[in-house]
N, C-alpha and C positions, 0 to 999 in steps of 0.2 A: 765502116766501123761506127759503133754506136758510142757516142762519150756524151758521160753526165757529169755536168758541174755543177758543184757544190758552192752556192754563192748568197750573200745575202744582201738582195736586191733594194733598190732604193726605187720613189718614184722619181726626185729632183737632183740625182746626182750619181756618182758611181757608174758601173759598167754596162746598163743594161742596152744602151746603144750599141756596146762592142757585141758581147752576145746573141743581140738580135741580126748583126753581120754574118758570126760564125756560123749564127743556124741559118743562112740562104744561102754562105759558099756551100755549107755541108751539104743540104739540097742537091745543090745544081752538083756538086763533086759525086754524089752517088752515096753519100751519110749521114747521120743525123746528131745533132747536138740538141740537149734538152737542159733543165737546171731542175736538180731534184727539190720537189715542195710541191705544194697543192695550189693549182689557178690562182689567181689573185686578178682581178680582172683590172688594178689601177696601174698596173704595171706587167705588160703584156708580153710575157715570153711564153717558151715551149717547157711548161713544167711536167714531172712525171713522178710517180712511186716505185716503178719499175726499174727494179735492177738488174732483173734475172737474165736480162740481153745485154745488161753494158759491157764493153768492150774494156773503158777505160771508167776511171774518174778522174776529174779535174776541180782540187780546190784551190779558187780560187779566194784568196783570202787578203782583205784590204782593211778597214777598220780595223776590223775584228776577225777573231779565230770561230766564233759559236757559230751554230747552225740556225738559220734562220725559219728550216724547220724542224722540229722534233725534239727528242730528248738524245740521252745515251745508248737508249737503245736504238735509232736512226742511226747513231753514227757507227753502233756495234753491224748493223745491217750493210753499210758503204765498206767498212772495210774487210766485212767477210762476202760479199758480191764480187769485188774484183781481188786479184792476189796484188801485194803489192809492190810486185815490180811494174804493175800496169795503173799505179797512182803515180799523179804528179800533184803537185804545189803551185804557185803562180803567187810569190810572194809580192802584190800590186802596190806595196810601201813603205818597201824597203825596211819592214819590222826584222827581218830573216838576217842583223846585223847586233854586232855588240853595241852600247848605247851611243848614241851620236847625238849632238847639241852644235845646232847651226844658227846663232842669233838666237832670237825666243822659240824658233820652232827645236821639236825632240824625236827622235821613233820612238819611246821608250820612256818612259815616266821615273824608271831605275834601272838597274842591273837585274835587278831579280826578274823584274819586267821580259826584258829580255832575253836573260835564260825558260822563264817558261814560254814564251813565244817559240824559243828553238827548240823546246824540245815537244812542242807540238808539233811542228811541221815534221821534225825528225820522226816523227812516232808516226806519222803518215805516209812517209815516202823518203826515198834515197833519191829522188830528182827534185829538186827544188833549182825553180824558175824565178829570175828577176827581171823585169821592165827594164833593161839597160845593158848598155856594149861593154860593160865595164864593173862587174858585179866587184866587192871588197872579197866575199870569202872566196875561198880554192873551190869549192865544192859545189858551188851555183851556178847555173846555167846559164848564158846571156840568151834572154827570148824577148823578142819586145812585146810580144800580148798584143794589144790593141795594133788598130789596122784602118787602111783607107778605101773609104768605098766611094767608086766614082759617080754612083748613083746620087750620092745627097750634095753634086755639084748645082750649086745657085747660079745665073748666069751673072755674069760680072758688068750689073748694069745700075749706073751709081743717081738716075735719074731722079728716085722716089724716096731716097733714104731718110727716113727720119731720122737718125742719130749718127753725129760724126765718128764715137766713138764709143763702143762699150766695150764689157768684160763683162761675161756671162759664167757663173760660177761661184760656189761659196766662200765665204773671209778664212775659213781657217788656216790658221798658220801664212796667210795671206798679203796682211797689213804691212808686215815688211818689204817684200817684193813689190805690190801694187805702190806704195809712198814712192816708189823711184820713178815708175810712169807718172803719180798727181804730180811730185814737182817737177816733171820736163812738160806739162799740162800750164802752169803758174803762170808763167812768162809769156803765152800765147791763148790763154783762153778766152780774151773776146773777141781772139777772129773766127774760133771754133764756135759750133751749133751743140745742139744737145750732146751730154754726154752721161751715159749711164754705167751703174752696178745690179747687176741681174742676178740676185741668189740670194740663201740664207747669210746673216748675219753680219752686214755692212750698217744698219744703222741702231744694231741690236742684238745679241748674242741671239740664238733660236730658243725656240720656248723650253726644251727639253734638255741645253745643255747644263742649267744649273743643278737637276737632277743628278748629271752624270759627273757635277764637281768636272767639268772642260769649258767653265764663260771664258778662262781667258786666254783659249786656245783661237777665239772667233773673236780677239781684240779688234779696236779700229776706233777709228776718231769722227763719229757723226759731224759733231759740229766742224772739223774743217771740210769734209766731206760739203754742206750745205755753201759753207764761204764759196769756197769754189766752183760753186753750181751744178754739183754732179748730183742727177736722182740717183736711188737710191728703188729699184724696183723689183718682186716679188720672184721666186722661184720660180721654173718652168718645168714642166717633166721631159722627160731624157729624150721625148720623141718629139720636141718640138725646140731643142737647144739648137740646130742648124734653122731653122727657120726665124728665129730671135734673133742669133747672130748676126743673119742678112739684111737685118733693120738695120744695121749701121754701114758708114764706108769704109771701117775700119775695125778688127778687134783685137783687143790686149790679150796675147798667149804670156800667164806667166806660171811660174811653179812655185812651189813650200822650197825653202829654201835646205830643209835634207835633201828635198827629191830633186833641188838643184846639184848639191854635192854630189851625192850617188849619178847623175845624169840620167835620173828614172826620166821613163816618158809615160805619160797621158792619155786618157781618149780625147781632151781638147787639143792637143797638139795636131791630131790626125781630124777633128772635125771641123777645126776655126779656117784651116785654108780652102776648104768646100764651101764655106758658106761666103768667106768676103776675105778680106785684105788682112792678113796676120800683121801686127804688130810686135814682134817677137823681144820678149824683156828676159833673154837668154843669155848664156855663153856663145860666142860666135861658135865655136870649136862643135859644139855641142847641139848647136841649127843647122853644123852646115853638116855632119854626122847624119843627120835625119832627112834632112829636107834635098840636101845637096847646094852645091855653092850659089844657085840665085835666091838663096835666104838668106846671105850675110846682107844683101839690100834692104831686108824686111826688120833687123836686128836695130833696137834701139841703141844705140852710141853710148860710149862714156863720157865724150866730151861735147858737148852742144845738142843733148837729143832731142832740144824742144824744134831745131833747125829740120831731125827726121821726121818727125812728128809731126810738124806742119806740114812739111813736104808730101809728105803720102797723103794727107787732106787735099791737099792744093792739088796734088795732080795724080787721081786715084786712075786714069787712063793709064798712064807709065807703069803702075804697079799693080795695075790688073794682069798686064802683060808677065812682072817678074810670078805674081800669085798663081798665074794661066801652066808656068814653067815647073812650080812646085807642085801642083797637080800632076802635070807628066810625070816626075819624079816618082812621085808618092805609087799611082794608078800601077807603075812600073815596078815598082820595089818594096812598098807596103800593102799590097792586095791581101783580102780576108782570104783570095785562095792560096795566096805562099804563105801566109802565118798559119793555116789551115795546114797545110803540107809538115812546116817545121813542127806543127804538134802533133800531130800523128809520127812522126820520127824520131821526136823524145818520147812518146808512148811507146814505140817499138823497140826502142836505145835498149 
């Protein structure tokens, strides 16, 4: 089966690590996965213009609903290529809901927001896909999308680690979530070594967000940032976020606090335990859902987490072991070829 997805790729962020998964299961399974647009060489997937063989389409739609290439008439072309019982959606943030406000974070800027959101997706397909075991509306699909490849396992060797601790990722809707990790940080930070923020908009909203009226979607607090001696260091592109990771001996999984609510998942979720020692600033309920039960050892506490905290510092041996465990898990239960499979089976539904 030939499936094209409709996505609008990032170099420092977003899916393009998951996609470049699905296109090696699809390979090695006997199919091909492509993302319609023209090469872009900073950001290296299987693009094509060709529709006249797709099987499927897949939008995959995260920020944004537009097309990252073309006009209207590209998208009059996707949906007269395939019929559309053979379109799906992959609503990747939880936009595909009536309005939700979770602390400062929102899907949805208003109501109206969110009715045209739905009734794009509706205008594209009767399957509409969500990131989570546990979707709100009647009519959505639970699919977790992103996936775990045992290939980008780092060996769990804590000898050369420059950094005790990071979080590789941008601030949006962030600052919330992450303040619960700085202050179980407070109380123990000069027995830890370096600790870093790896992405846009920790010491500074991104250049381009005041354009889009969203600076105070990438809030955050530089100067306590600096008090507490965490850098504060530059984006990396999506094919070297597993290798970044591995400079530390540990790293912060956390999520936006909708896609905590909803129990959306991640491509970081599925990339942070390949690369080192997860740090998970979760619902237990909601780790052990994913990962399976030697993640509630990995799960920051409500009550003394600066005690977990250290401890996974102090003795990264023990919890390479529990991290060695969630890899079995994952290899097991989240392969690019069984998420490969479930989509090809909502394409068939």
């Amino acid at each position: 089966m030939r499936l094209v997805f409709v996505y609008w790729p990032f170099e420092d962020q977003g899916s393009g690590n998951i996609i470049q998964g699905y296109s090696e299961a699809a390979r090695t399974l006997g199919h091909e996965v492509t993302v319609y647009g023209i090469p872009y060489d900073r950001i290296p997937l299987d693009y094509t213009l060709d529709l006249a063989s797709a099987d499927a389409v897949v939008f995959l739609l995260e920020w944004t609903a537009d097309l990252y290439y073309g006009d209207h008439l590209d998208l009059t072309r996707l949906l007269g290529a395939v019929p559309r019982r053979r379109r799906l959606v992959i609503d990747g943030d939880g936009k595909y809901n009536d309005l939700l406000r979770v602390g400062d974070d929102f899907n949805h800027a208003d109501a109206e927001a969110s009715r045209r959101w739905t009734e794009i997706c509706d205008s594209l397909s009767d399957k509409i896909c969500q990131p989570t075991l546990c979707p709100v509306r009647p009519n959505v699909r639970p699919f977790l999308f992103y996936a775990y490849n045992p290939a980008w396992e780092v060996p769990l060797d804590f000898s050369t680690k420059e950094f005790d601790l990071l979080y590789v990722g941008h601030s949006k809707f962030r600052w919330q979530p992450m303040m619960r990790v700085l202050k179980a940080l407070e109380p123990i930070r000069n027995r830890l070594g370096r600790v870093g923020l790896v992405g846009r908009g920790w010491d500074a909203p991104p250049e381009w967000a005041s354009t889009m009226e969203i600076e105070e979607h990438y809030a955050s607090d530089p100067a306590y940032l600096k008090a507490l001696d965490v850098e504060v260091l530059p984006s990396v592109p999506f094919g070297t976020v597993i290798p970044t990771m591995s400079r530390s001996v540990a790293n912060i999984v956390v999520t936006r606090p909708t896609f905590s609510h909803l129990r959306l998942v991640t491509p970081r979720l599925f990339e942070t335990p390949a690369a080192t020692i997860p740090l998970f600033s979760l619902e237990p309920d909601h780790a052990r859902d994913i990962f399976g039960e030697a993640a509630l050892e990995l799960v920051l506490p409500e009550h003394d987490p600066e005690e977990k905290l250290l401890d996974i510092i102090c003795r990264p041996r023990y919890y390479a072991d529990v991290t060695q465990s969630l890899r079995q898990h994952l290899a097991a239960h989240h392969s690019y070829a069984a998420r490969l499979w479930e989509l090809l089976a909502i394409v068939e539904a």
